[in-house]
Each structure stands twice: as C-alpha cells, then as structure tokens.
PQR file of N, CA, C, O and H, with PARSE charges and radii, in Angstrom:
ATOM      1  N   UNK A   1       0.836  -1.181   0.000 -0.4000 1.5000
ATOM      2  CA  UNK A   1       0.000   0.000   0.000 -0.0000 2.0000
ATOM      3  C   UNK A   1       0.876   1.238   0.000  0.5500 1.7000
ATOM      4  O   UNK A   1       1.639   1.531   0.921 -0.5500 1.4000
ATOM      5  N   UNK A   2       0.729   1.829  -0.938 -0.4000 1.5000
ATOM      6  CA  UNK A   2       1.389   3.375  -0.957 -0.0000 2.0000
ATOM      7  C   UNK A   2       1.195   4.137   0.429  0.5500 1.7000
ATOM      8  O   UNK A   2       0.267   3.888   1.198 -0.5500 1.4000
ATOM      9  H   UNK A   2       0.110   1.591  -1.686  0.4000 1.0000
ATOM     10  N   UNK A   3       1.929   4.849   0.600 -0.4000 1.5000
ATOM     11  CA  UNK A   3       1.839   5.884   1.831 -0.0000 2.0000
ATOM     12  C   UNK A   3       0.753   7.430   1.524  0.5500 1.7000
ATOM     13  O   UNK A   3       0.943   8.261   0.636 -0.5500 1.4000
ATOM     14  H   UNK A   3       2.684   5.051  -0.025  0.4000 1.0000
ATOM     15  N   UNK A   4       0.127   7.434   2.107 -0.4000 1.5000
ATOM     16  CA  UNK A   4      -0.830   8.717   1.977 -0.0000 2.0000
ATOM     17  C   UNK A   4      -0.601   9.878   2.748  0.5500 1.7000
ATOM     18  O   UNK A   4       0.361   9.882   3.516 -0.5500 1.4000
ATOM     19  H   UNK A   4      -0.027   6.758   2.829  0.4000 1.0000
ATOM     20  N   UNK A   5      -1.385  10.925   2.654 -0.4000 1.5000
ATOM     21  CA  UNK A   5      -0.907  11.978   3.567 -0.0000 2.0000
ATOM     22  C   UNK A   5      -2.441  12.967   3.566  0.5500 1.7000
ATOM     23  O   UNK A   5      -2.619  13.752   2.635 -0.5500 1.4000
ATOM     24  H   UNK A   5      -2.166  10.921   2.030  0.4000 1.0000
ATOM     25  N   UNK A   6      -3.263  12.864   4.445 -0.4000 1.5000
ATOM     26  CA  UNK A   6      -4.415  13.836   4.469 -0.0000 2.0000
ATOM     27  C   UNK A   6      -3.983  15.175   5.250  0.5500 1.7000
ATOM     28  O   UNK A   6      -2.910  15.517   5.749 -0.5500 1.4000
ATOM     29  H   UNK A   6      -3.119  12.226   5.202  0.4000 1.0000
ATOM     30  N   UNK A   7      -5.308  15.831   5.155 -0.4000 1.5000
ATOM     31  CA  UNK A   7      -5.102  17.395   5.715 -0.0000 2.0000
ATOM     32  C   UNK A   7      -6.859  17.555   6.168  0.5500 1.7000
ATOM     33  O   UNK A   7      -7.873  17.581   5.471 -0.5500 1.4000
ATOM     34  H   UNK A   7      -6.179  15.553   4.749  0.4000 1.0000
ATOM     35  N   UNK A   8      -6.687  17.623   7.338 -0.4000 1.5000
ATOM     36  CA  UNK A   8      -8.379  18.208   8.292 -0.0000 2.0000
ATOM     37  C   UNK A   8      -8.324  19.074   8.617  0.5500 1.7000
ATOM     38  O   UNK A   8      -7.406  19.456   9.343 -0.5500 1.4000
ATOM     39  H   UNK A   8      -5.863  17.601   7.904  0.4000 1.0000
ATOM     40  N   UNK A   9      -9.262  19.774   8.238 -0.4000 1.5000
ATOM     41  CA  UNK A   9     -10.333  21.097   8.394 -0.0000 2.0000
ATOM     42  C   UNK A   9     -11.271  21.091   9.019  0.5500 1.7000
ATOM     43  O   UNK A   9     -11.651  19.920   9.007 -0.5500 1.4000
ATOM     44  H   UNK A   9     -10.008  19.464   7.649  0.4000 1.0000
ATOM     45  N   UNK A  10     -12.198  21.902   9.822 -0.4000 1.5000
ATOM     46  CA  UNK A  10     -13.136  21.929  10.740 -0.0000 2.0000
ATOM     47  C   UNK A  10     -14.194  22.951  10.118  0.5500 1.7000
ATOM     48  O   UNK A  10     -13.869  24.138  10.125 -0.5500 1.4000
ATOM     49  H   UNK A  10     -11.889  22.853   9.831  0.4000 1.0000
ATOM     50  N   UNK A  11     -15.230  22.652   9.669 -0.4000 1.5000
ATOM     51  CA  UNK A  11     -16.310  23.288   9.503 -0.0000 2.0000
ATOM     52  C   UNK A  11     -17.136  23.256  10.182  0.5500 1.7000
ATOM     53  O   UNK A  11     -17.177  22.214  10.837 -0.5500 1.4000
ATOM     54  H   UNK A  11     -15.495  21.688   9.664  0.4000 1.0000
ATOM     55  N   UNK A  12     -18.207  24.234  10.452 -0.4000 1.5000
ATOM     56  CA  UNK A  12     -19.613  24.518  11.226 -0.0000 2.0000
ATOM     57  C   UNK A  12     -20.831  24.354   9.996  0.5500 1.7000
ATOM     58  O   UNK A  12     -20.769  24.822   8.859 -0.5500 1.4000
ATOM     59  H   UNK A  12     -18.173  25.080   9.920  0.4000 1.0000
ATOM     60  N   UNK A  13     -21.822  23.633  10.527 -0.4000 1.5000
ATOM     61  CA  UNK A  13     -22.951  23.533   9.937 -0.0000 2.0000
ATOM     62  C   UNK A  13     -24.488  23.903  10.664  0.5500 1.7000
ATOM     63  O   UNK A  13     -24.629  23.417  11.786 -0.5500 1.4000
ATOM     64  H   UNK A  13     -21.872  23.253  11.450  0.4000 1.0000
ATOM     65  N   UNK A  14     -25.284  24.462  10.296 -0.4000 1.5000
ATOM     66  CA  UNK A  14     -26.438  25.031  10.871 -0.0000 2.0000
ATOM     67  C   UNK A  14     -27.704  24.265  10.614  0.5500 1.7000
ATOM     68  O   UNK A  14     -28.062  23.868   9.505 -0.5500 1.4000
ATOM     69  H   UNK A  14     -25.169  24.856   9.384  0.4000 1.0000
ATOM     70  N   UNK A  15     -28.308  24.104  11.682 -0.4000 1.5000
ATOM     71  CA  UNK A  15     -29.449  23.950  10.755 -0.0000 2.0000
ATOM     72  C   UNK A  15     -30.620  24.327  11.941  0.5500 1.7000
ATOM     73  O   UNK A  15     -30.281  24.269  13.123 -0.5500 1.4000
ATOM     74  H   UNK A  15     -28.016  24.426  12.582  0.4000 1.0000
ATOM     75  N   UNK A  16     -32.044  24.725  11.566 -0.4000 1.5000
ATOM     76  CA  UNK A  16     -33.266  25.094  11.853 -0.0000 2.0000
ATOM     77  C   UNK A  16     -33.982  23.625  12.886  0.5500 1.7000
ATOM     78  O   UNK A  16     -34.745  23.710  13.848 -0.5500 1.4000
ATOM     79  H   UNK A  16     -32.320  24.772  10.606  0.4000 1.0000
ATOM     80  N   UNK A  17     -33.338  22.240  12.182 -0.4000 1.5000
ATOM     81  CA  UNK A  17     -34.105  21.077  12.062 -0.0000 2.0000
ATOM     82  C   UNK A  17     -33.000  20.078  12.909  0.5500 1.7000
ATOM     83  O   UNK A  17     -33.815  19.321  13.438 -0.5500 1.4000
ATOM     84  H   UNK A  17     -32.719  22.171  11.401  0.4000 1.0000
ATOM     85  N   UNK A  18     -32.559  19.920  13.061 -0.4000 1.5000
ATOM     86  CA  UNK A  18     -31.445  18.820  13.794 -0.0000 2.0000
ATOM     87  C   UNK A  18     -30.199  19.215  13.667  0.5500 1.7000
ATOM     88  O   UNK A  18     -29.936  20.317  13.185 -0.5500 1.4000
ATOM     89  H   UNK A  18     -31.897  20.535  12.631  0.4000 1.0000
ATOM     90  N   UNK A  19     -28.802  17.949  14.290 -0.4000 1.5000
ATOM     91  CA  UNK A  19     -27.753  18.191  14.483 -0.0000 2.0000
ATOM     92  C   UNK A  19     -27.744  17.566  13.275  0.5500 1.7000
ATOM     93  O   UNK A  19     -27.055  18.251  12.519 -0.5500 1.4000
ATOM     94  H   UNK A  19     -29.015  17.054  14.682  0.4000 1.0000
ATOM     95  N   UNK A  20     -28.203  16.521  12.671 -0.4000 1.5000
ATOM     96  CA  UNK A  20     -27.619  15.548  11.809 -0.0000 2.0000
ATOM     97  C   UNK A  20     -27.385  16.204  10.510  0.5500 1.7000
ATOM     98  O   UNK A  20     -26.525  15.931   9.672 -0.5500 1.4000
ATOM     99  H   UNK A  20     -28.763  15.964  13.285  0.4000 1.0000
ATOM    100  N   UNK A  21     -28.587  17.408  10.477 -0.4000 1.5000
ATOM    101  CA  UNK A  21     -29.382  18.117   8.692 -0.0000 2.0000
ATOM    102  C   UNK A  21     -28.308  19.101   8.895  0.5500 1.7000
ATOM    103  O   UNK A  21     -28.062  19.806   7.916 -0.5500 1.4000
ATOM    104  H   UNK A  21     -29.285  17.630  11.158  0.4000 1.0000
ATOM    105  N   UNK A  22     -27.434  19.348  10.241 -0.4000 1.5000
ATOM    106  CA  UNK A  22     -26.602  20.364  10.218 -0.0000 2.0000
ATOM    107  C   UNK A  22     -25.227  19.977  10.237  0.5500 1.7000
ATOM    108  O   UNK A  22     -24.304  20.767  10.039 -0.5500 1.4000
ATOM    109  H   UNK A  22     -27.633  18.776  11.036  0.4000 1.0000
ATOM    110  N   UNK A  23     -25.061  18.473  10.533 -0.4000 1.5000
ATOM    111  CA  UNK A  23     -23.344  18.184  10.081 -0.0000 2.0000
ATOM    112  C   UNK A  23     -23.701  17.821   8.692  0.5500 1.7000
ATOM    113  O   UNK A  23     -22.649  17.643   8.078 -0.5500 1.4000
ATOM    114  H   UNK A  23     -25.811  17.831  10.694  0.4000 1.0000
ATOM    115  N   UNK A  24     -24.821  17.618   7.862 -0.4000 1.5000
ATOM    116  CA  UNK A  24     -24.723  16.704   6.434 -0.0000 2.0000
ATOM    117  C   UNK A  24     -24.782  18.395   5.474  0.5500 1.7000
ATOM    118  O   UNK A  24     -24.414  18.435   4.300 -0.5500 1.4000
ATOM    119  H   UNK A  24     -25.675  17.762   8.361  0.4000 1.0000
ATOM    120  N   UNK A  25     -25.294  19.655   6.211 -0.4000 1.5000
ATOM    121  CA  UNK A  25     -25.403  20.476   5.323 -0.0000 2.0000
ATOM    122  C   UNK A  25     -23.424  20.929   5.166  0.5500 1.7000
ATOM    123  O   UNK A  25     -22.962  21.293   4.084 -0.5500 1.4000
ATOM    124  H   UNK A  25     -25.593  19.622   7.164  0.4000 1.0000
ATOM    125  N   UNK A  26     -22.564  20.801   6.417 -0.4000 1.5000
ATOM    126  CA  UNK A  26     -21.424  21.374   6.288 -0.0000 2.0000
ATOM    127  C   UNK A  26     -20.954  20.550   5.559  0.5500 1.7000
ATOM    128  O   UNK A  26     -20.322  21.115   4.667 -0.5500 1.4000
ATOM    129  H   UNK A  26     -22.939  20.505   7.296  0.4000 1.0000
ATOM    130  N   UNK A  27     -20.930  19.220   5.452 -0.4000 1.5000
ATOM    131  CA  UNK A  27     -20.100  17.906   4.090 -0.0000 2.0000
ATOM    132  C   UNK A  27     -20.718  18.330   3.300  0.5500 1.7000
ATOM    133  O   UNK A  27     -19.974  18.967   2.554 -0.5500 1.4000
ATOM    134  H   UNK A  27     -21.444  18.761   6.176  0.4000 1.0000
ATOM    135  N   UNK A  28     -22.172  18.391   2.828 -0.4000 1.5000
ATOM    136  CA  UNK A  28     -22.007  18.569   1.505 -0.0000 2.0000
ATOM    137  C   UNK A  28     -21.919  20.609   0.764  0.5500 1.7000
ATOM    138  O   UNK A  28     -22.236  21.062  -0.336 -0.5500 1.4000
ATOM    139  H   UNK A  28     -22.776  17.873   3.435  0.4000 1.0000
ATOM    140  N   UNK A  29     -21.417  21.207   1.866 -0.4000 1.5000
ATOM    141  CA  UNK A  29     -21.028  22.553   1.256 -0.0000 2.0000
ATOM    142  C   UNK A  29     -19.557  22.585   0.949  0.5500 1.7000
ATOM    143  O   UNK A  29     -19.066  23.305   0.079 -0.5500 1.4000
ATOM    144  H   UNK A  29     -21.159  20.839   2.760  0.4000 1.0000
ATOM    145  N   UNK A  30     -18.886  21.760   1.715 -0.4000 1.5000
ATOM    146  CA  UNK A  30     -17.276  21.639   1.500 -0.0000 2.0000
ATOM    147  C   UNK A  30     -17.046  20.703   0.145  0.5500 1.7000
ATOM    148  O   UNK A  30     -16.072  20.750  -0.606 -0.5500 1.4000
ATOM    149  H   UNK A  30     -19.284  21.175   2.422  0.4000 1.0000
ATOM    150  N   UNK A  31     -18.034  19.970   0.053 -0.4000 1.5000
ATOM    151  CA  UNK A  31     -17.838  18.854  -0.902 -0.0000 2.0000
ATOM    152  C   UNK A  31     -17.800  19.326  -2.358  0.5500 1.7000
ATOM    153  O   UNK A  31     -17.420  18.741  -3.373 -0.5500 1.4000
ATOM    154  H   UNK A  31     -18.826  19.932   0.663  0.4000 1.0000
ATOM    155  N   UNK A  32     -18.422  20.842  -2.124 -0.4000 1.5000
ATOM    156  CA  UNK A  32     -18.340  21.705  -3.610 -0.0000 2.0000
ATOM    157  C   UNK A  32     -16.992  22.267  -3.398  0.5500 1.7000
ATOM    158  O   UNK A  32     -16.787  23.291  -4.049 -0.5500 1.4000
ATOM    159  H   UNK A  32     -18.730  21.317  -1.300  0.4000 1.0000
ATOM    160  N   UNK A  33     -16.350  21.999  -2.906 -0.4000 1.5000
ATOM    161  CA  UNK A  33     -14.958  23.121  -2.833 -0.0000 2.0000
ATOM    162  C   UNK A  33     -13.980  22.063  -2.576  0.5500 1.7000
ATOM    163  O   UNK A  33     -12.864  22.480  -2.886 -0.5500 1.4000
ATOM    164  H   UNK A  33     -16.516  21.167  -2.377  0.4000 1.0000
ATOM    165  N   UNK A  34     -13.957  21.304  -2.297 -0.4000 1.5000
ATOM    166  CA  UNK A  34     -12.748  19.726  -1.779 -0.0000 2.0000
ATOM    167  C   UNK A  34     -13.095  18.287  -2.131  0.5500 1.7000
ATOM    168  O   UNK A  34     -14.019  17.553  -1.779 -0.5500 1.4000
ATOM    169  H   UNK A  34     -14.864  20.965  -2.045  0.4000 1.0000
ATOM    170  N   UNK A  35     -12.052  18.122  -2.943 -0.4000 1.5000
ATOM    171  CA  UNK A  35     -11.736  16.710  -4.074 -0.0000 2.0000
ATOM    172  C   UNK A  35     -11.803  15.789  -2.614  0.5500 1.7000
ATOM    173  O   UNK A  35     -11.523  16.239  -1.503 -0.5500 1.4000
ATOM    174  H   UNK A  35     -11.301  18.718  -3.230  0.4000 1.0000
ATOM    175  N   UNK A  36     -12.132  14.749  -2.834 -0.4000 1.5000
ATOM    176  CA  UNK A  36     -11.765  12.988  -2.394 -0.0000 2.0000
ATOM    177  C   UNK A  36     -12.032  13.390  -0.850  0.5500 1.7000
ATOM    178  O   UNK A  36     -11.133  13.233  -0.025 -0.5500 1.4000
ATOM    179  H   UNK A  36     -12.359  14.383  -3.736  0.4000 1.0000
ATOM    180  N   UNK A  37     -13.310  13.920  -0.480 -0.4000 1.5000
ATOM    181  CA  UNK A  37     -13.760  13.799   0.998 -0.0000 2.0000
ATOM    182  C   UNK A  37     -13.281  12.100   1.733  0.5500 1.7000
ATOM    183  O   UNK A  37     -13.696  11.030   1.287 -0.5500 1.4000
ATOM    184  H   UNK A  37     -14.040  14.047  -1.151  0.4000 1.0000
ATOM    185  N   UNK A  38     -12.597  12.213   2.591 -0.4000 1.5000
ATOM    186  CA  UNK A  38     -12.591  10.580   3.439 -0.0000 2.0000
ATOM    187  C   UNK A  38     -13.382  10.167   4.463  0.5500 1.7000
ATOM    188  O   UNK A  38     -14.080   9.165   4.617 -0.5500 1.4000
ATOM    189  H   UNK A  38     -12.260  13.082   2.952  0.4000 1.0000
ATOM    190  N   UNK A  39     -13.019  11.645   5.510 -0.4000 1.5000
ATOM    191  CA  UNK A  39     -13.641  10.894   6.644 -0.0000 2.0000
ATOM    192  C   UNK A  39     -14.349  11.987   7.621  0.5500 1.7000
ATOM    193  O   UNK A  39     -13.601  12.492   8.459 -0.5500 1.4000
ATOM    194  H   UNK A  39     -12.452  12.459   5.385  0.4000 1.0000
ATOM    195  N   UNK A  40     -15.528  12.354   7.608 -0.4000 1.5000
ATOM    196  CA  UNK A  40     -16.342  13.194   8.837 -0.0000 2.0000
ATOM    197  C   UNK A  40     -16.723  12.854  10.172  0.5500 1.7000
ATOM    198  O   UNK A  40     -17.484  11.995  10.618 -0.5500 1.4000
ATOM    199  H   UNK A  40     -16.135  11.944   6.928  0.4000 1.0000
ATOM    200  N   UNK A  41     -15.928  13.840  10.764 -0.4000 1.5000
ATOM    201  CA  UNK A  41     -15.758  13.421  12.277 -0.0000 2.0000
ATOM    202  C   UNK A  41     -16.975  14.517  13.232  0.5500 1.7000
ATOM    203  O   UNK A  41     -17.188  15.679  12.886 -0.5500 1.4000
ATOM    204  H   UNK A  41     -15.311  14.537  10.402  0.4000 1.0000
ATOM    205  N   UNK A  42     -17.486  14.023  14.138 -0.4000 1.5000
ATOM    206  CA  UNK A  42     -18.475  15.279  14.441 -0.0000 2.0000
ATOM    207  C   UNK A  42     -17.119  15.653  15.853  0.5500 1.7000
ATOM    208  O   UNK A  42     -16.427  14.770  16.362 -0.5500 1.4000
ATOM    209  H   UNK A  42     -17.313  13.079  14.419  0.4000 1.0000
ATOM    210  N   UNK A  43     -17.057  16.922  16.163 -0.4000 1.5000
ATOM    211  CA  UNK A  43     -16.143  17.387  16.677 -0.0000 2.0000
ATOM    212  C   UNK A  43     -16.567  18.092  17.800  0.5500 1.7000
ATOM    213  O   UNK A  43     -15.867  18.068  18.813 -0.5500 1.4000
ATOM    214  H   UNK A  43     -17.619  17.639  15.749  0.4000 1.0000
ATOM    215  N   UNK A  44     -18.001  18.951  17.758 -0.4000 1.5000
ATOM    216  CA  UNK A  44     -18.889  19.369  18.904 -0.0000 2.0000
ATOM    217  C   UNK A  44     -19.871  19.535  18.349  0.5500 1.7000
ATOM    218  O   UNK A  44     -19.909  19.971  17.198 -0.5500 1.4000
ATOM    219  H   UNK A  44     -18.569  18.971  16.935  0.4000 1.0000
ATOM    220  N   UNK A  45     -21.481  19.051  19.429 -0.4000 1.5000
ATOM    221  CA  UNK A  45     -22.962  20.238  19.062 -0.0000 2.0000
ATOM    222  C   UNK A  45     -22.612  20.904  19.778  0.5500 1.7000
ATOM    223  O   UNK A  45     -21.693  20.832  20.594 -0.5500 1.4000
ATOM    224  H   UNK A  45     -21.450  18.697  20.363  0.4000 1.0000
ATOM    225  N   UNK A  46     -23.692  22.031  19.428 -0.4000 1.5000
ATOM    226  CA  UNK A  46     -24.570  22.848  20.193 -0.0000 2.0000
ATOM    227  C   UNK A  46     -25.953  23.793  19.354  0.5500 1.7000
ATOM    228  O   UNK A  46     -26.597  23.728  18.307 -0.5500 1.4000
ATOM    229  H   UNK A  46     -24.438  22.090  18.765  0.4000 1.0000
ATOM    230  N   UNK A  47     -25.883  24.553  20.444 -0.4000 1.5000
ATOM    231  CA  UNK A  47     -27.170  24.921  19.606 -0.0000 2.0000
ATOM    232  C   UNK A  47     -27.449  26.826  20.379  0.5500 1.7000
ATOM    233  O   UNK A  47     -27.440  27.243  21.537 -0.5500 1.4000
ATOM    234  H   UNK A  47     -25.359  24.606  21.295  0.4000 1.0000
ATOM    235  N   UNK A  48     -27.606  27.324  19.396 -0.4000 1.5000
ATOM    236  CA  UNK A  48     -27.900  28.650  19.678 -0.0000 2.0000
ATOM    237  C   UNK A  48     -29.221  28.973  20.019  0.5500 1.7000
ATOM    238  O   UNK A  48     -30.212  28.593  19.395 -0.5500 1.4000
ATOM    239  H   UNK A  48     -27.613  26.985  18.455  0.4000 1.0000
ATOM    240  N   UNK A  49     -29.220  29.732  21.091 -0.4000 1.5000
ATOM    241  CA  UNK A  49     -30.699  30.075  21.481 -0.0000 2.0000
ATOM    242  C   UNK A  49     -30.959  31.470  21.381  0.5500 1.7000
ATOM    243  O   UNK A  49     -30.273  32.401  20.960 -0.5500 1.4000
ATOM    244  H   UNK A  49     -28.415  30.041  21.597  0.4000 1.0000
ATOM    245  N   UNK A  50     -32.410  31.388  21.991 -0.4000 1.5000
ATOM    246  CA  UNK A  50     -32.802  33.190  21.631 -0.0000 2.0000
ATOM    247  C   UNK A  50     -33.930  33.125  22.131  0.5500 1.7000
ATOM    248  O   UNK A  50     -34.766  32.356  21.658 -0.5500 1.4000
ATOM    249  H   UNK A  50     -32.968  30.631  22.333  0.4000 1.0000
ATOM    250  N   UNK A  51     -34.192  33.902  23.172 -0.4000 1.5000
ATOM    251  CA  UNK A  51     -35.475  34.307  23.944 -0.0000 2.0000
ATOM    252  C   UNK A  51     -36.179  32.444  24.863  0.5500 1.7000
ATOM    253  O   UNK A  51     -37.269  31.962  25.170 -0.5500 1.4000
ATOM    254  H   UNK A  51     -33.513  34.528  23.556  0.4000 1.0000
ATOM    255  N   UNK A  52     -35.151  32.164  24.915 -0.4000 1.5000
ATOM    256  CA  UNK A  52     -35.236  30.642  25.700 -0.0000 2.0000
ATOM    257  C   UNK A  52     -35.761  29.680  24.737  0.5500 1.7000
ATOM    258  O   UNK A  52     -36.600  28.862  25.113 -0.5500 1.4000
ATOM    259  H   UNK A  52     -34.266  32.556  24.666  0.4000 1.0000
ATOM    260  N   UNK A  53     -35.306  29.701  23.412 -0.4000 1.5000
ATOM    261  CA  UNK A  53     -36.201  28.817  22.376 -0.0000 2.0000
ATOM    262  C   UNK A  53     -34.434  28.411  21.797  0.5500 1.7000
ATOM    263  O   UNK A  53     -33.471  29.088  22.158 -0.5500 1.4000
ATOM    264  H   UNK A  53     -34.624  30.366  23.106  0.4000 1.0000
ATOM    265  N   UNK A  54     -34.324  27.278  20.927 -0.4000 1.5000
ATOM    266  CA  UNK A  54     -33.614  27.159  19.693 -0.0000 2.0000
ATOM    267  C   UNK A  54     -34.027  27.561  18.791  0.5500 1.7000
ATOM    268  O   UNK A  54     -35.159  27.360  18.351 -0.5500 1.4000
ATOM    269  H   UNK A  54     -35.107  26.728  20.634  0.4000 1.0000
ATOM    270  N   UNK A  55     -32.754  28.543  18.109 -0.4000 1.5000
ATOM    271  CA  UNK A  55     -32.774  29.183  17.142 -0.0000 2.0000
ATOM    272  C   UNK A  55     -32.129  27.740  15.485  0.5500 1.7000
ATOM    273  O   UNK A  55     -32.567  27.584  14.345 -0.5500 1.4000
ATOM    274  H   UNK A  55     -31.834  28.706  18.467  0.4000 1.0000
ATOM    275  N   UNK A  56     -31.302  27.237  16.049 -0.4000 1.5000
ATOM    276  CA  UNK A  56     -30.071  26.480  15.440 -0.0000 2.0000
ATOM    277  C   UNK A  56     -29.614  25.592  15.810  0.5500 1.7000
ATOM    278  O   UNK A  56     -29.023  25.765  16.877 -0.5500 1.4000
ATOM    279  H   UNK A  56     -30.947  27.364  16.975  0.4000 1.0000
ATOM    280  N   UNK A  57     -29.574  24.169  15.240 -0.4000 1.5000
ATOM    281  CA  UNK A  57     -28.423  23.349  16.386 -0.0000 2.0000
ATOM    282  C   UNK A  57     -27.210  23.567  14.910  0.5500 1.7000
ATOM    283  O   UNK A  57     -27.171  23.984  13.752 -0.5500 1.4000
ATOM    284  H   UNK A  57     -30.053  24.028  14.374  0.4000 1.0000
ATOM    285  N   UNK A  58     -26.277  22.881  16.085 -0.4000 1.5000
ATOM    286  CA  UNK A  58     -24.802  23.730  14.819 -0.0000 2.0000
ATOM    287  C   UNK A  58     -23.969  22.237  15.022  0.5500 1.7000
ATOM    288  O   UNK A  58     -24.105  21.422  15.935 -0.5500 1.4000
ATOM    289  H   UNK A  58     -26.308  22.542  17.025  0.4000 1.0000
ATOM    290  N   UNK A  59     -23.140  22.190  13.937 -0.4000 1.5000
ATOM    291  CA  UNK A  59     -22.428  20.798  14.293 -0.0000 2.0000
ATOM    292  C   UNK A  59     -20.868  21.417  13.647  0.5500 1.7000
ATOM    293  O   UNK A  59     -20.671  21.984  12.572 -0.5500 1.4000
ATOM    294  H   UNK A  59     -23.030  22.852  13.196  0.4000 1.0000
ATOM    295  N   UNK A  60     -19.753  21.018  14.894 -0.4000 1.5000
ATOM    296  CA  UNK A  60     -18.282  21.043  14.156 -0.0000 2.0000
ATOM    297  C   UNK A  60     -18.041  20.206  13.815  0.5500 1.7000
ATOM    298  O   UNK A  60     -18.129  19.356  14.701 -0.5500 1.4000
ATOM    299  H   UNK A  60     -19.914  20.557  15.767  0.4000 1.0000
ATOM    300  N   UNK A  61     -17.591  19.651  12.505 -0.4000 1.5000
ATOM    301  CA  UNK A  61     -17.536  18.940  11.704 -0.0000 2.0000
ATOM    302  C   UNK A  61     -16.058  18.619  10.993  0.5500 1.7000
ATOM    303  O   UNK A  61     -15.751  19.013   9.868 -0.5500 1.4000
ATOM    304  H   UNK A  61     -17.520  20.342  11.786  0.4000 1.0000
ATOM    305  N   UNK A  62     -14.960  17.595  12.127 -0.4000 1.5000
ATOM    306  CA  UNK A  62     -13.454  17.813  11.106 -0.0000 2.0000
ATOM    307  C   UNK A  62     -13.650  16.666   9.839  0.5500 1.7000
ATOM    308  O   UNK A  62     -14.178  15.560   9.726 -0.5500 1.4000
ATOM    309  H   UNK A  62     -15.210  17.275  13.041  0.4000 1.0000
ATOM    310  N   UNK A  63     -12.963  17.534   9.037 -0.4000 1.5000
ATOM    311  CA  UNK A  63     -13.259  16.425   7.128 -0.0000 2.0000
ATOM    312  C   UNK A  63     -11.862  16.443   6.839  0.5500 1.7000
ATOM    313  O   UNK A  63     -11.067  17.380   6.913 -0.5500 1.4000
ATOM    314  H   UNK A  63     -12.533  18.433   9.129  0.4000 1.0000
ATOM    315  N   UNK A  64     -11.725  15.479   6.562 -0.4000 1.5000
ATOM    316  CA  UNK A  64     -10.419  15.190   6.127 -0.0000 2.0000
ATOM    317  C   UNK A  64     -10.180  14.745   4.544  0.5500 1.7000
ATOM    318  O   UNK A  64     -11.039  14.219   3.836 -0.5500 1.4000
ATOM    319  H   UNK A  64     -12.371  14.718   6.503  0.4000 1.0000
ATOM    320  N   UNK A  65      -8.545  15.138   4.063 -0.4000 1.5000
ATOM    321  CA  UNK A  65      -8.982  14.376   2.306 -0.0000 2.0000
ATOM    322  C   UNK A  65      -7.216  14.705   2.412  0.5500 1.7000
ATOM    323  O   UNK A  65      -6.360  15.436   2.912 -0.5500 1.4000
ATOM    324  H   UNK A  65      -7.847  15.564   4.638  0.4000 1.0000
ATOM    325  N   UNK A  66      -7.533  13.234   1.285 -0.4000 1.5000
ATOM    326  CA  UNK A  66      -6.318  13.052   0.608 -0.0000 2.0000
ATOM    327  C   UNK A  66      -5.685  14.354  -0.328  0.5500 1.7000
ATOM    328  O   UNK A  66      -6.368  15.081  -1.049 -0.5500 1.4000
ATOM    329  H   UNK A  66      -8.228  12.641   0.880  0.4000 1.0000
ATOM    330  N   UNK A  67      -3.795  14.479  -0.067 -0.4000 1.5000
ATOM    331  CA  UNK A  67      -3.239  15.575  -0.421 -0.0000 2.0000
ATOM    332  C   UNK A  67      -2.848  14.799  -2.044  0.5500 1.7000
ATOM    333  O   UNK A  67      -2.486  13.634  -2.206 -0.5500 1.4000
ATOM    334  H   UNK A  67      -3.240  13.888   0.519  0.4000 1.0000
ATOM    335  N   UNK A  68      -3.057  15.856  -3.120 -0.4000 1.5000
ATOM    336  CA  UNK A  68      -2.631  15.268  -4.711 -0.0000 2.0000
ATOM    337  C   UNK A  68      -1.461  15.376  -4.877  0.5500 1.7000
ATOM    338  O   UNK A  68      -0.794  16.254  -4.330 -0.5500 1.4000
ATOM    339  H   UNK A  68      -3.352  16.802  -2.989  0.4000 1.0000
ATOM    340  N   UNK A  69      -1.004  14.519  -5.648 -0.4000 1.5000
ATOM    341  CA  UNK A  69       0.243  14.758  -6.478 -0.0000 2.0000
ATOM    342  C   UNK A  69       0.456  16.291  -7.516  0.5500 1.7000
ATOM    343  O   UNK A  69       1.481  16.451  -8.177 -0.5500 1.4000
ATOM    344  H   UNK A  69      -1.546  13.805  -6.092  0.4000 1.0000
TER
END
C-alpha cells in the first residue's frame, strides 16, 4: 500500500431542524470546494438560542482528504 498523507479542516454547519441536517449540510457545502472527501468526524454540538427557544443546532464537523500529487 502506498503511503498517503491527508489534511483536516473543521467546519460549522447550521441547521433550523437537527444536528444531523446540520453536520450533512457542512459535508455537503465543503464537498463543492474539496476533491476525495474521506472521513467526517463530528467534533462538537450545540445549539444557539434566543429568547429561551432554539434558534439552530450547529455541528463542528473535522473532514479530512487526501493531499494530490
């Protein structure tokens, strides 16, 4: 097996509706901008509030991908 070499990044994802609709919205917004996605790690929730309600749950999201030749 050849030797590889990735590089992780940490994105935030939002969403109105869950944690899940909000780590899958940050993969697939990076996924328009970064070749050969590998591996999504959830990294923290939470969730923003406002007037004692959720506004947002938010997901950090590290993605990792293979570096090209």
């Amino acid at each position: 097996m050849a030797e590889s070499v990735y590089k992780i990044i940490e994105v935030v994802g939002t969403s109105s509706e869950s944690w899940e609709k909000a780590a899958a919205a940050a993969v697939e917004r990076a996924s328009k901008t970064l070749r050969d996605l590998r591996i999504a790690e959830i990294a923290e929730l939470d969730l923003q509030i406002a007037d004692g309600k959720v506004q947002a749950y938010r997901a950090r999201v590290k993605l990792s991908f293979k570096f090209e030749d």
